[in-house]
Backbone as CSV, one residue per row, in Angstrom:
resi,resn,N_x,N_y,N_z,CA_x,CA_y,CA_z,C_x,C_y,C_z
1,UNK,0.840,-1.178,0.000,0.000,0.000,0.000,0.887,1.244,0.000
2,UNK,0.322,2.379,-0.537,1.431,3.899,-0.711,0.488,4.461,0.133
3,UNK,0.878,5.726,0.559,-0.077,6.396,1.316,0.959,7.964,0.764
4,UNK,0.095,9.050,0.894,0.401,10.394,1.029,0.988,11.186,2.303
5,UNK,2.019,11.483,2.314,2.354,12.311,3.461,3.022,13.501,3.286
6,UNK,3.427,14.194,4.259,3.630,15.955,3.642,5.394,15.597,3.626
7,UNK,6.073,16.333,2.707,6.774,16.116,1.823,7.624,17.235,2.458
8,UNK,7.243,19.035,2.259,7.621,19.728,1.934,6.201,21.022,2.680
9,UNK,6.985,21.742,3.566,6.430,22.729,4.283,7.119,23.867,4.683
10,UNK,6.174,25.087,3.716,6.921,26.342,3.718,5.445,27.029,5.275
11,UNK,5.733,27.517,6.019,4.962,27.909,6.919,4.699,29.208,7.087
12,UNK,3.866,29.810,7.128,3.726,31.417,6.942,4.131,32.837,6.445
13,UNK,4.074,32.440,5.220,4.474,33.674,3.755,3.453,34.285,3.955
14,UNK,4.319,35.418,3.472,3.138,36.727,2.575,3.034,36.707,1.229
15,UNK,2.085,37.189,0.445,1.819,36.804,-0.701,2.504,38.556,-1.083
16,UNK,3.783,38.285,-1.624,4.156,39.500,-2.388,3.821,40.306,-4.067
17,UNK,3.090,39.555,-4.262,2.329,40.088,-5.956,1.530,38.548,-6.319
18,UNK,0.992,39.373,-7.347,-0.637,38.920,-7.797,0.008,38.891,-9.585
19,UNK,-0.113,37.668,-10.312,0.362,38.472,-11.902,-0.571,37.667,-12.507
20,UNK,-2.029,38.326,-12.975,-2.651,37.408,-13.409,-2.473,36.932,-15.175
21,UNK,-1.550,38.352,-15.126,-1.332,38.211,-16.890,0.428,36.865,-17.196
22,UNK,0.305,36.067,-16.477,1.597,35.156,-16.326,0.021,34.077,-16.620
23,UNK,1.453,32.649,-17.312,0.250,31.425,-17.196,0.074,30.513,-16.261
24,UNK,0.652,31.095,-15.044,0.139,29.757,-14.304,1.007,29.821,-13.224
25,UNK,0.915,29.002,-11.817,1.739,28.728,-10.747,2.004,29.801,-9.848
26,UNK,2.936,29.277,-9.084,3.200,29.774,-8.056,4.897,30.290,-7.998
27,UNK,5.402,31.394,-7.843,6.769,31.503,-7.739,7.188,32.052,-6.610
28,UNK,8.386,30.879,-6.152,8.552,31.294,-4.790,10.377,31.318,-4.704
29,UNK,10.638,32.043,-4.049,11.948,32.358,-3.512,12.743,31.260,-3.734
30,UNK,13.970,31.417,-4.390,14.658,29.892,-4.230,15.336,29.292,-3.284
31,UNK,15.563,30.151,-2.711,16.297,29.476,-1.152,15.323,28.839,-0.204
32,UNK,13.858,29.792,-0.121,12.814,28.644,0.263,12.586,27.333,-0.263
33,UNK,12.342,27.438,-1.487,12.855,26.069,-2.429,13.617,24.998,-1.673
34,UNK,14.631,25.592,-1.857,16.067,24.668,-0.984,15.915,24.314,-0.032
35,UNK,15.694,25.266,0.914,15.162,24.573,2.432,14.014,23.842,2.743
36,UNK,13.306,24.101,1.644,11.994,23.058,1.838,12.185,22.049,1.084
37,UNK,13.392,21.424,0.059,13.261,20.190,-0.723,12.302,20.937,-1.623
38,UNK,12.144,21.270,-2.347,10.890,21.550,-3.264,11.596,22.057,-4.475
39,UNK,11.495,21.230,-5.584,11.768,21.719,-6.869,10.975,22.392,-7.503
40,UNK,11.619,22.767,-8.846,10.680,23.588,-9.967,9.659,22.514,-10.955
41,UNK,8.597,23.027,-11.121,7.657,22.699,-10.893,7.005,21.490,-10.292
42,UNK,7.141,21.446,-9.378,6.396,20.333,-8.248,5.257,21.429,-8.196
43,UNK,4.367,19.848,-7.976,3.336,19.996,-7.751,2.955,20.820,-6.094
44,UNK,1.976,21.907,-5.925,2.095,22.455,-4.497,0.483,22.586,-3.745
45,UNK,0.230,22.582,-3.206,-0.942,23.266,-2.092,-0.628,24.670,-1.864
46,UNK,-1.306,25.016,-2.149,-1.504,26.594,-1.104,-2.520,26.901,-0.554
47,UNK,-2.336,26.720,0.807,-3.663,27.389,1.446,-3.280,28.594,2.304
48,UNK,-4.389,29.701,1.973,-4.483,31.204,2.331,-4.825,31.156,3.608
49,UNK,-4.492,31.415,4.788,-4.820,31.615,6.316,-5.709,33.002,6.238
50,UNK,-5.456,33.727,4.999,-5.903,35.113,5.353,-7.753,34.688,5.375
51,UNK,-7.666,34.150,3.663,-8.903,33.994,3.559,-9.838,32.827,3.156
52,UNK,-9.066,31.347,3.659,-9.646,30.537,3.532,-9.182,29.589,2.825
53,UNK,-8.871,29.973,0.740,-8.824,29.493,-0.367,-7.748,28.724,-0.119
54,UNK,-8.376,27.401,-1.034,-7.241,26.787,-0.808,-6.894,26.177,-2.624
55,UNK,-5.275,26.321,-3.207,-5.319,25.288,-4.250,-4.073,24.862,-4.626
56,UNK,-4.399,24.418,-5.792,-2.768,23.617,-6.099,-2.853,24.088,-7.545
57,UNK,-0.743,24.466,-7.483,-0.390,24.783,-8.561,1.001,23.878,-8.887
58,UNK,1.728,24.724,-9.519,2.971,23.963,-9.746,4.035,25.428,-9.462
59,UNK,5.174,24.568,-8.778,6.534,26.052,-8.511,7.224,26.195,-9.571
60,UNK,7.430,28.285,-9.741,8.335,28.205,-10.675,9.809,28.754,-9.155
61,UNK,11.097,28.989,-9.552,11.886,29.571,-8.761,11.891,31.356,-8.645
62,UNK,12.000,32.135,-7.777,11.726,33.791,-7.707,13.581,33.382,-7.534
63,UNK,13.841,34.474,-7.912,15.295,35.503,-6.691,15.237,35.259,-5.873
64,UNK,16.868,34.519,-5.593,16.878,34.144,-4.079,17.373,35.382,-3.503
65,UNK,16.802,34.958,-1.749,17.055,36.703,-1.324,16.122,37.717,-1.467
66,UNK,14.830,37.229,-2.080,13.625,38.710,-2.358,12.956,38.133,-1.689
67,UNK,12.418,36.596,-1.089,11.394,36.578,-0.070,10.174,36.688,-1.101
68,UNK,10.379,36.309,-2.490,9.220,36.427,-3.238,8.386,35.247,-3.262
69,UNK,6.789,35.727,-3.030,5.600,34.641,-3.405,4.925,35.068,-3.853
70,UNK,4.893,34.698,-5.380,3.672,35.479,-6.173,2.857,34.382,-6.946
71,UNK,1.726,34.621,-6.761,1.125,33.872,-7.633,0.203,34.235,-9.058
72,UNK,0.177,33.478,-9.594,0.383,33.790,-11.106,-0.557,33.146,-11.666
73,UNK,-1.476,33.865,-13.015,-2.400,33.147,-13.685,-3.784,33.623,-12.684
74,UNK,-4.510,32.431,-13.085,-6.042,32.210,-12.567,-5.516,32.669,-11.025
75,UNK,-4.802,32.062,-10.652,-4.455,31.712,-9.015,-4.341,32.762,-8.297
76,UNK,-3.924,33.805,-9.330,-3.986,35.266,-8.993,-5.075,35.829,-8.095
77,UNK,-6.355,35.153,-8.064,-7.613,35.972,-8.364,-7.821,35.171,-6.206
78,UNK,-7.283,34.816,-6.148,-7.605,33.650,-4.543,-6.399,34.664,-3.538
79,UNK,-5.565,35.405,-4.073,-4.802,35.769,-2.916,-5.004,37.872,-3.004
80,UNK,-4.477,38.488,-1.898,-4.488,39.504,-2.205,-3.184,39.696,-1.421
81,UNK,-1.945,41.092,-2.190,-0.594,40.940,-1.645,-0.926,41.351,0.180
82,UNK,0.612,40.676,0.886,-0.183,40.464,2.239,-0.813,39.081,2.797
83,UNK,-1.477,38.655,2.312,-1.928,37.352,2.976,-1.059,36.076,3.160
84,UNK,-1.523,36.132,4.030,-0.624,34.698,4.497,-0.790,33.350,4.072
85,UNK,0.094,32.457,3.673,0.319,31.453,3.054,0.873,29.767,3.958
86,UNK,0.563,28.873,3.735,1.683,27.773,3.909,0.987,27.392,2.851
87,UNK,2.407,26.654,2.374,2.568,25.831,1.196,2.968,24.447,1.336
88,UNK,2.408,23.753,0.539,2.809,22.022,1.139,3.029,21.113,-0.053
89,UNK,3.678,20.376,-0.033,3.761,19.336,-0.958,3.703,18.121,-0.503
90,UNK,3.438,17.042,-0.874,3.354,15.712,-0.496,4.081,14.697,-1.349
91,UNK,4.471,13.632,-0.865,5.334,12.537,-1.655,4.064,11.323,-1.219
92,UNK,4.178,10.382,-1.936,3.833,8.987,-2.038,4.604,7.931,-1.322
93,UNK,4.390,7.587,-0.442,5.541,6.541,0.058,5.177,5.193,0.366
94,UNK,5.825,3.738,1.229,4.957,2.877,1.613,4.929,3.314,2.554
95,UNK,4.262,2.618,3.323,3.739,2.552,4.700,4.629,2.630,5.653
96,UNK,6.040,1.658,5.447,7.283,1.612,5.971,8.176,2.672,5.719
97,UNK,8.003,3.182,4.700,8.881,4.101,4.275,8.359,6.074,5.115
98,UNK,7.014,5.647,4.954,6.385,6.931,5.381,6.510,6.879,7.191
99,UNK,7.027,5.710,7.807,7.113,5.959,8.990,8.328,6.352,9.755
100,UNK,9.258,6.620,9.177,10.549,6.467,9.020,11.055,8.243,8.344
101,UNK,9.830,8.453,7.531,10.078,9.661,6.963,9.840,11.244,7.290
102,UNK,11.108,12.094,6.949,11.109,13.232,7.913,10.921,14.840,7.300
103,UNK,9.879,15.064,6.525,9.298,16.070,5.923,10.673,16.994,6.056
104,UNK,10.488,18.204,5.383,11.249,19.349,5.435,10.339,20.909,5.667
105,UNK,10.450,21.246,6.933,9.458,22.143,7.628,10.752,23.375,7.821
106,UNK,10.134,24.400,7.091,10.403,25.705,7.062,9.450,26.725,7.521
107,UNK,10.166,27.616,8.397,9.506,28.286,9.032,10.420,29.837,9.311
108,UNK,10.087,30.750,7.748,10.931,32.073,7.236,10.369,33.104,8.680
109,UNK,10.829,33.965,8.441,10.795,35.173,8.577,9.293,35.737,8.512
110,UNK,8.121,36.319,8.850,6.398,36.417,8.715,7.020,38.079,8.359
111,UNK,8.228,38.706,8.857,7.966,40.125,7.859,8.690,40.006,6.506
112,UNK,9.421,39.339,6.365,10.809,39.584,5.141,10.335,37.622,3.995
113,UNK,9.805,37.307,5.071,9.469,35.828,4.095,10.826,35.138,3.946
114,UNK,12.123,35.803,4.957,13.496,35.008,4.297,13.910,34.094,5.241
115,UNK,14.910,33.470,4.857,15.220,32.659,6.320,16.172,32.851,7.353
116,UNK,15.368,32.345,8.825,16.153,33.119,9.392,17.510,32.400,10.043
């Protein structure tokens, strides 16, 4: 049996721009990237603490060092700059493997989004 478990956890971003004229995803800081295990385009969760919404896109990489989270496309239209974010990814594992296994939990900076 595989089961889903969280993979990859960025914990309380601000949403620094909105680009609805981009096609798609989510772009986030690359050093968050790094510290969270999270490649370019993996698949992601985002759920808004500000206001509820929750969805999934795919990551592109921002400038490392800008603390950037912007989301892009349709996805645009669910955040407003300011709101707060965690982001999650999940892996597939067995059962054995998922018990054994040790996510990558990041937890930036809530004014600068960088790490501290």
């Amino acid at each position: 049996m595989l089961i889903q478990v969280v993979k990859s956890k960025i914990h309380r971003v601000k949403v620094t721009g909105a680009d609805l004229d981009y096609i798609g995803s989510i772009t986030i800081d690359e050093d968050l990237m790094d510290a969270a295990n999270i490649i370019r385009g993996e698949k992601i969760q985002v759920v808004n603490n500000t206001n509820g919404e929750r969805l999934e896109t795919y990551v592109i990489p921002g400038p490392r060092q800008s603390g950037e989270i912007t989301l892009n496309g349709a996805a645009a239209h669910k955040v407003t700059i300011g709101d707060v974010l965690i982001l999650i990814t999940y892996a597939t594992l067995s059962v054995d493997e998922a018990k054994v296994f040790q996510p990558a939990l990041v937890f930036p900076d809530e004014a600068t989004n960088l790490l501290k």
